[in-house]
Every structure is written in structure tokens, then in C-alpha cells.
N, C-alpha and C positions, 0 to 999 in steps of 0.2 A: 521389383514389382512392375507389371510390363500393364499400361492402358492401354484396351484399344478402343479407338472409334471407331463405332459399328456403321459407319456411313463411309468409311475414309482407309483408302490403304498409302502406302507412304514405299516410293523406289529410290534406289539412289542410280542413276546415270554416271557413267566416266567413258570420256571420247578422249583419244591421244592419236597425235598421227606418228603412226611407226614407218614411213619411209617417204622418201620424196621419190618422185619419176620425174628427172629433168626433162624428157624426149615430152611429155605429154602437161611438166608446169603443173603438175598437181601435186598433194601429199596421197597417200593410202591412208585413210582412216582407221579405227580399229575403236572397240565399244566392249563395254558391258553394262546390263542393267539389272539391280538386284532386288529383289522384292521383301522391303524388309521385315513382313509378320513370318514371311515363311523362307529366307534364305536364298530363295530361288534364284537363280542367274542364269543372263542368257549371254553367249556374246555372241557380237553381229560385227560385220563392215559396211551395212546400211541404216540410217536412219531410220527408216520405213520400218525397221524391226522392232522400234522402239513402244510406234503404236501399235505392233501387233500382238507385242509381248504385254500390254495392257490392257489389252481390250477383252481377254475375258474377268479381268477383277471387277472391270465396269459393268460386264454383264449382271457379275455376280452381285451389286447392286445397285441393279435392275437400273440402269443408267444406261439410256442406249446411245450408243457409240455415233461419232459422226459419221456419214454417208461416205465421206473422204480422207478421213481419218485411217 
């Protein structure tokens, strides 16, 4: 039996870095985020995708998104 709040959706985020670049001292990142009423998954190499991959749930209620977000 699955509850859901009608106010509230629920993701689960996982970030692992999959390779180092010693020339440039960084890792490469690597993502996914999963939306858990509906399965959904996205996978990204930026952060930035994280708010984007949210922001229509927000829409949807009716919760407007930050201006920077």
C-alpha cells in the first residue's frame, strides 16, 4: 500500500565521480536522479540538471520555482 502526499513528491539523487583528469586536478562527475511516484530518471554530468529535472513537479504544485534555481 503506497501513501502519497498530495502536497509533496520525494527523488532520490546519486552523484559518483567516474574518472579523475590529473592535467586539469578535477574528478568528472556523473548523476542520476530518480523521481520516486513515477520511476522517472534522469542522468546528468551537471548539477544544474538536478534543478531542472524538478522544477516541473514544483510547478505541478503550483509552487513557483526560485528565479535562480
Amino acid at each position: 500500500m503506497q501513501i502519497q502526499e498530495p502536497s509533496s513528491h520525494s527523488f532520490i539523487v546519486k552523484i559518483w565521480a567516474e574518472e579523475f583528469v590529473p592535467a586539469q586536478h578535477q574528478a568528472v562527475w556523473r548523476g542520476h536522479i530518480t523521481h520516486v511516484g513515477s520511476g522517472e530518471r534522469r542522468y546528468l554530468q551537471e548539477l544544474d540538471k538536478i534543478a531542472e529535472f524538478i522544477k516541473p513537479y514544483m510547478q505541478e504544485l503550483t509552487v513557483p520555482p526560485e528565479e535562480n534555481a
